[in-house]
C-alpha positions as CSV (number, residue, x, y, z in Angstrom):
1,X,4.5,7.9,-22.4
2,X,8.4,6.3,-20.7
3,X,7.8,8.4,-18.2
4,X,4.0,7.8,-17.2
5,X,5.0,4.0,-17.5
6,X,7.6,4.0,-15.6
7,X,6.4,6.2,-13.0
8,X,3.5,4.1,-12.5
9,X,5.6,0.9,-12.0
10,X,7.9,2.9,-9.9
11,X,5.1,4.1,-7.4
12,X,3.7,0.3,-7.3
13,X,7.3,-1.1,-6.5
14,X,6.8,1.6,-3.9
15,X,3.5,0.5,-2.4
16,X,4.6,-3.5,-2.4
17,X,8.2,-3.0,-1.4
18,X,8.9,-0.2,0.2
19,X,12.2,0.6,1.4
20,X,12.3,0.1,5.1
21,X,11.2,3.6,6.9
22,X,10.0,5.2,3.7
23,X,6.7,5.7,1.9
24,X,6.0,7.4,-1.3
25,X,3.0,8.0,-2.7
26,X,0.9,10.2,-5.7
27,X,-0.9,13.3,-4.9
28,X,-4.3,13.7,-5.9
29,X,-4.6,12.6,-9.8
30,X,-1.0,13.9,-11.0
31,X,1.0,11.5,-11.2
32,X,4.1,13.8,-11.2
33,X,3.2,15.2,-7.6
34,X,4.5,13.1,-5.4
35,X,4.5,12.9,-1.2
36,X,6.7,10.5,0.7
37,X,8.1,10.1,4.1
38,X,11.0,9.0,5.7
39,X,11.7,7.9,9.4
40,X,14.2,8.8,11.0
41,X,17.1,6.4,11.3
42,X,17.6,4.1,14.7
43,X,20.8,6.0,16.6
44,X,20.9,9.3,15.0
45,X,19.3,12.3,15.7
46,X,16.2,11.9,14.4
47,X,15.4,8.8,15.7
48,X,11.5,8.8,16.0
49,X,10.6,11.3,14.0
50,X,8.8,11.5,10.7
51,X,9.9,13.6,7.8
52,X,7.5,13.9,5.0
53,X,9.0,15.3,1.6
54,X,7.7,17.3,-2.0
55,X,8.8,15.3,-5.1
56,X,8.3,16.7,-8.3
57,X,9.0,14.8,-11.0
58,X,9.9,16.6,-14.4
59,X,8.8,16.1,-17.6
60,X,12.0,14.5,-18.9
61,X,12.2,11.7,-16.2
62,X,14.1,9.5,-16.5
63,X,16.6,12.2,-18.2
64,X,16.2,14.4,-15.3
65,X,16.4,13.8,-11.4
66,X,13.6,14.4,-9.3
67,X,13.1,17.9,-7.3
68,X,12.6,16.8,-3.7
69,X,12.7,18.9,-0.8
70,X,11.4,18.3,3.3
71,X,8.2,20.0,4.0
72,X,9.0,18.8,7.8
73,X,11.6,21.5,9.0
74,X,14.7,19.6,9.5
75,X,18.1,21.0,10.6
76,X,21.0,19.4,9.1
77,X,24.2,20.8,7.0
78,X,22.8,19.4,3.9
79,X,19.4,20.9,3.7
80,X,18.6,24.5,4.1
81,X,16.0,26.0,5.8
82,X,13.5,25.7,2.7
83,X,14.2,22.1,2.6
84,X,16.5,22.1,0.2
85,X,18.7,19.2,0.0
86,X,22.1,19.0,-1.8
87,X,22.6,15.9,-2.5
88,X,24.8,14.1,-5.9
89,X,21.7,12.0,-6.7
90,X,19.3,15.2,-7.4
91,X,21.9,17.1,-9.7
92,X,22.9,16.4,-13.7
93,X,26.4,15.4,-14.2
94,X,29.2,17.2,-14.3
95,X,28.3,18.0,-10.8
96,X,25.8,15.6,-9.7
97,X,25.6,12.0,-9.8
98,X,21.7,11.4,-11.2
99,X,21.5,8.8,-14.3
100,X,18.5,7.3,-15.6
101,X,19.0,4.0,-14.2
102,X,18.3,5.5,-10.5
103,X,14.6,5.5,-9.8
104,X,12.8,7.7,-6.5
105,X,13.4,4.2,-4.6
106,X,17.1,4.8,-4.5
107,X,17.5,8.4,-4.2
108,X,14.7,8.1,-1.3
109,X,16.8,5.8,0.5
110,X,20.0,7.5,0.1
111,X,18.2,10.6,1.4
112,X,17.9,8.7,4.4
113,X,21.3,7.5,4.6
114,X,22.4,11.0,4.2
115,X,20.1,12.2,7.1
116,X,22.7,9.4,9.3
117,X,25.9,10.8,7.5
118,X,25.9,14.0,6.6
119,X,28.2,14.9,3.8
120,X,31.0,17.9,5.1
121,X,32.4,18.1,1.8
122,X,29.0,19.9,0.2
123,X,27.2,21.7,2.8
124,X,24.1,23.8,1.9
125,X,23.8,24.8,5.3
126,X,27.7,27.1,6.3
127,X,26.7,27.6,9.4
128,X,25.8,24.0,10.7
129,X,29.4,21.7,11.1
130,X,28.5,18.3,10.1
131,X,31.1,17.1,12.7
132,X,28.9,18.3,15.8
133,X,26.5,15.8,15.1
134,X,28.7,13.2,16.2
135,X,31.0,15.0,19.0
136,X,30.9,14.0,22.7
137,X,27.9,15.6,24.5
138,X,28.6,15.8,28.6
139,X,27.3,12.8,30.1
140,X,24.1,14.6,31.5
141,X,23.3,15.8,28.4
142,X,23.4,12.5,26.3
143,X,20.5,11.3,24.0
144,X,22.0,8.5,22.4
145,X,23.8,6.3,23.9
146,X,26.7,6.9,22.9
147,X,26.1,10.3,23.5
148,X,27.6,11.2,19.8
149,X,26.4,14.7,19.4
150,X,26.8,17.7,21.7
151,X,25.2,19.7,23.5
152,X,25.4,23.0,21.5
153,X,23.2,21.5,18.5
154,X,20.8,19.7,21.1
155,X,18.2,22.8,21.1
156,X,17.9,22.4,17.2
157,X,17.5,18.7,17.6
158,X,14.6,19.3,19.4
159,X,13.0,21.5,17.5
160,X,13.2,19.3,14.4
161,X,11.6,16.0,16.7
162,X,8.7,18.9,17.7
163,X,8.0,18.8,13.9
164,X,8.9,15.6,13.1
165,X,6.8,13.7,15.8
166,X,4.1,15.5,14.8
167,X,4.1,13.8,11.5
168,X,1.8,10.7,11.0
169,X,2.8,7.6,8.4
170,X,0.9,7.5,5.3
C-alpha cells in the first residue's frame, strides 16, 4: 500500500513539475511499468536528441531502487549496449548510493547529469574512455563549439542522434 501511495504521488509530482527535459509516465494500468524520457543536455553530445527509458519499479519500493535502462540506443561509458546503466543511485548500499528518501524524480535527473559527465571511475562500457568525450576535435570536425569531443567517437555520436531524433516527447 506505501508503495502504491507513494508511487502515485510520485508520478503526479511528475506530471505537474517535471524536471526540466524529462517526462515520466505509467504504462498501461500498472503502475509499476513506467516510460520516461530525457533530452539531451544543451552542449554535450546529445544535444537534441530524445532518450526514452524502461523503469521498473520493485515491489519493495521505497526499500529498493528502481531498474531503469535506455530503450533508445545510446553510446556512453556508463551504459552498455543493452541500456544498462551503472549508476550509485540504482544500486543497494555497500556499493550503491540508493536510500529511500530518493524518489524516480531525482535519480531521473541525475541520469541526465550523468549523460553530461560521465563517471571514469565506474565504467560499464571498457572499451569507451570517458575522457574522449571532451578531448579537442580538429577544427573541421567540431560539433560543439568548443569543439570538446574528437573525432574518433564522432561516428558513434551520430549513430545515437539517428535514434535519438527519432524519438518524439510524450
Amino acid at each position: 500500500m506505501q508503495r502504491a501511495s507513494r508511487l502515485k504521488r510520485e508520478l503526479q509530482m511528475l506530471s505537474t513539475e517535471p524536471p526540466p527535459g524529462i517526462t515520466c509516465w505509467q504504462t498501461e494500468e500498472r503502475i509499476d511499468d513506467l516510460r520516461a524520457q530525457i533530452v539531451g543536455g544543451v552542449e554535450t553530445p546529445y544535444e537534441g536528441g530524445i532518450f526514452s527509458l524502461e523503469v521498473k519499479v520493485p515491489e519493495r519500493y521505497p526499500f529498493e531502487p528502481p531498474k531503469m535502462r535506455f530503450l533508445t540506443p545510446i553510446y556512453h561509458p556508463n551504459i552498455d549496449g543493452s541500456g544498462r546503466i551503472c549508476h550509485d543511485a540504482l544500486k543497494l548500499p555497500p556499493k550503491g548510493a540508493w536510500k529511500p528518501s530518493l524518489n524516480i524524480s531525482t535519480v531521473l535527473t541525475s541520469i541526465q547529469l550523468l549523460m553530461a559527465e560521465p563517471n571514469p571511475d565506474d565504467p560499464l562500457m571498457a572499451d569507451i574512455e570517458p575522457s574522449s568525450f571532451w578531448m579537442a576535435a580538429p577544427p573541421s570536425e567540431q560539433r560543439l563549439p568548443s569543439g570538446r569531443y574528437t573525432y574518433s567517437i564522432r561516428v558513434q555520436i551520430q549513430q545515437t542522434d539517428v535514434y535519438a531524433e527519432g524519438q518524439e516527447m510524450h
